[in-house]
C-alpha positions in Angstrom: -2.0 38.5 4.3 -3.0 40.0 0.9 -3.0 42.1 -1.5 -4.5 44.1 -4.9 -2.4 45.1 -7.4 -1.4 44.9 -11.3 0.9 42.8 -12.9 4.0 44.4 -14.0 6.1 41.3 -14.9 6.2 37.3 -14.9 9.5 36.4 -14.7 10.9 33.3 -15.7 10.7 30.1 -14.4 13.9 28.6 -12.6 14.3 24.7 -11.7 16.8 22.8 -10.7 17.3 19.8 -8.3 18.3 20.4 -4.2 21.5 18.5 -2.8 19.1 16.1 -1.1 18.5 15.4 -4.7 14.8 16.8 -5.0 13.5 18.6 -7.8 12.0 22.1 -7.6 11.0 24.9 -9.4 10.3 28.4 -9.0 7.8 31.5 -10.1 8.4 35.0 -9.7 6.4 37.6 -10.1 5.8 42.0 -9.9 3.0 43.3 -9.3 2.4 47.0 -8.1 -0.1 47.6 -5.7 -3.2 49.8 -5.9 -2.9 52.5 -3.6 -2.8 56.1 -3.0 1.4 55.6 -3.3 1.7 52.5 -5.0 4.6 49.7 -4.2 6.3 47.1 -6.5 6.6 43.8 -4.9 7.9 40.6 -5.8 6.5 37.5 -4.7 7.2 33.9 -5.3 5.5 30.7 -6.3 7.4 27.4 -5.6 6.8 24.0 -6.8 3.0 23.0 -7.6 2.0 26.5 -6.5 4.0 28.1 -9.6 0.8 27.1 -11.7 -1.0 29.6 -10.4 -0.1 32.4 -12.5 -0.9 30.3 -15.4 -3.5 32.5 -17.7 -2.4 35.6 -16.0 -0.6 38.0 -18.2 0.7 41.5 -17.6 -1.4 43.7 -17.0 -4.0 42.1 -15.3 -5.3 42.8 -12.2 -4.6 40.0 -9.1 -5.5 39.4 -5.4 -2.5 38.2 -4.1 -2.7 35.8 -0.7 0.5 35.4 0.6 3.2 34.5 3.9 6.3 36.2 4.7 9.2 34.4 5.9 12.7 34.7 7.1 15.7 32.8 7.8 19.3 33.4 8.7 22.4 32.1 6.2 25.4 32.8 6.9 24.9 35.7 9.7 22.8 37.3 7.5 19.2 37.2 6.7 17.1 36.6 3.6 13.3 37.3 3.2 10.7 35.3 0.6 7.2 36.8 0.5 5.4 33.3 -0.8 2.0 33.7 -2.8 0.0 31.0 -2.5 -3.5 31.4 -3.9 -4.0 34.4 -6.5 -7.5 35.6 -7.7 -7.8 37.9 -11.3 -9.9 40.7 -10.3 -12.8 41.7 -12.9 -12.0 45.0 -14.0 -15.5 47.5 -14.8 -13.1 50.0 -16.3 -14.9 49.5 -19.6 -18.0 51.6 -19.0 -21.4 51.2 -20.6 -22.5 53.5 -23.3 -25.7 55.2 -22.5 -28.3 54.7 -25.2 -29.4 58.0 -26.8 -32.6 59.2 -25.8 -35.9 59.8 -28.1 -39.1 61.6 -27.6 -40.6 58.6 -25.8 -38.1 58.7 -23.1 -39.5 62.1 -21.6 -42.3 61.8 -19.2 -45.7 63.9 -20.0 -45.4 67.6 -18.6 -48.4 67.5 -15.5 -52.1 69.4 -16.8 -52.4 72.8 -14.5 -55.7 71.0 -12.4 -53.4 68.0 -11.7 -50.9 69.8 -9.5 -52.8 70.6 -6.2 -54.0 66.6 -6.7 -51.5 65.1 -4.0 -51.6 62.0 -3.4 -51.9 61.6 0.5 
């Protein structure tokens, strides 16, 4: 799955080691999606995939790629939504600025024989 949106906060990272004695570490982050009625989610990057929001900064705009998962603790259930490839979108919100036009810009007005000279 996937999805546009803009960054609205990179929280911060969180490590620690498992009780099988493995280290992890873990990314979160909110964007909020660009839509007609636009949603805040949270996704998260775990272990070597928590690089990915490195030279992203609020703000910017991201394709997210991302997996939802569930699982059961307890008798009661707990959702992730895992990112795992993000792409900055180029934003062409900064418009060009027309040059200003001069006389040589506008074409010749037509000579009265040339207008009943069609081409075809």
């Amino acid at each position: 799955m996937q999805v546009k949106g803009k960054i609205q906060q990179i929280l911060k990272l969180e490590s620690g080691v498992s009780q099988a004695g493995k280290e992890w570490k873990k990314q979160e982050f909110v964007i909020e999606t660009i839509e007609q009625f636009p949603r805040k989610i949270c996704f998260t990057l775990f272990n070597d995939k928590s690089s990915l929001i490195n030279g992203i900064s609020n703000g910017d705009e991201i394709e997210v790629y991302f997996n939802i998962e569930s699982r059961e603790f307890n008798g009661k259930w707990f959702h992730n939504i895992n990112a795992w490839k993000i792409d900055k979108l180029e934003t062409s919100n900064s418009l060009q600025p027309q040059p200003p036009l001069n006389l040589n810009d506008i074409p010749p007005e037509f000579a009265e024989d040339n207008v009943n000279d069609l081409p075809f």
